[in-house]
N, C-alpha and C positions, 0 to 999 in steps of 0.2 A: 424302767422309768416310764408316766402317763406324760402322755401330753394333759394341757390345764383343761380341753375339752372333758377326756376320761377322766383327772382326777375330780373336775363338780361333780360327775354322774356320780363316780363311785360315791362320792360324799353326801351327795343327794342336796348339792346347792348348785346354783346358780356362779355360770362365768363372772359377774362384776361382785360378785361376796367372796370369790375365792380370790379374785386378785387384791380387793381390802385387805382379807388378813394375811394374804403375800405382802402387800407392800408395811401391814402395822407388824409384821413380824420380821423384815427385813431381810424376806429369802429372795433368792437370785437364781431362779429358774435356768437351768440349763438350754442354752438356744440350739439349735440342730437347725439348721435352713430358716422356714419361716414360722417353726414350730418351737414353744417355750415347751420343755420338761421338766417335772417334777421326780425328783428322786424319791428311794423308799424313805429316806431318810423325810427331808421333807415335809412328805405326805404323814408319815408320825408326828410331826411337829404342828403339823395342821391339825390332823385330826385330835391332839391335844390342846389347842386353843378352841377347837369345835366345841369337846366336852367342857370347857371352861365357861363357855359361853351359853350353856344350857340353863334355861330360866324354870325353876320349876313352879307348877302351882299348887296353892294347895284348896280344893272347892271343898268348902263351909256348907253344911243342908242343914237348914233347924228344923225338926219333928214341925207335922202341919198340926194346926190344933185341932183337925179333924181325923188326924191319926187315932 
């Protein structure tokens, strides 16, 4: 289990975006004292809404007409 500190880093976000898609995905963090845990389990379910959430783009170059 990470705590939510370790599981942003691993994710490479930010504490207040991991807790967003903790609460739009309706997980329930394991409390241990004053520390929330993230199971591996989880963490799979997180980091499957991560990849859902990838925007891709696509960059357009028109030949210059001094090509």
């Amino acid at each position: 289990m990470f705590t939510t500190t370790k599981t942003a880093a691993l994710l490479g976000i930010g504490k207040p975006r991991l807790y967003k898609i903790i609460d739009k995905l309706r997980l329930e963090p394991v409390e241990q004292g004053r520390s929330k845990l993230i199971t591996p389990e989880m963490l799979e379910i997180i980091q499957n809404e991560l990849g859902a959430q990838v925007i891709s783009c696509l960059l357009y170059t028109s030949p210059s007409p001094r090509d």
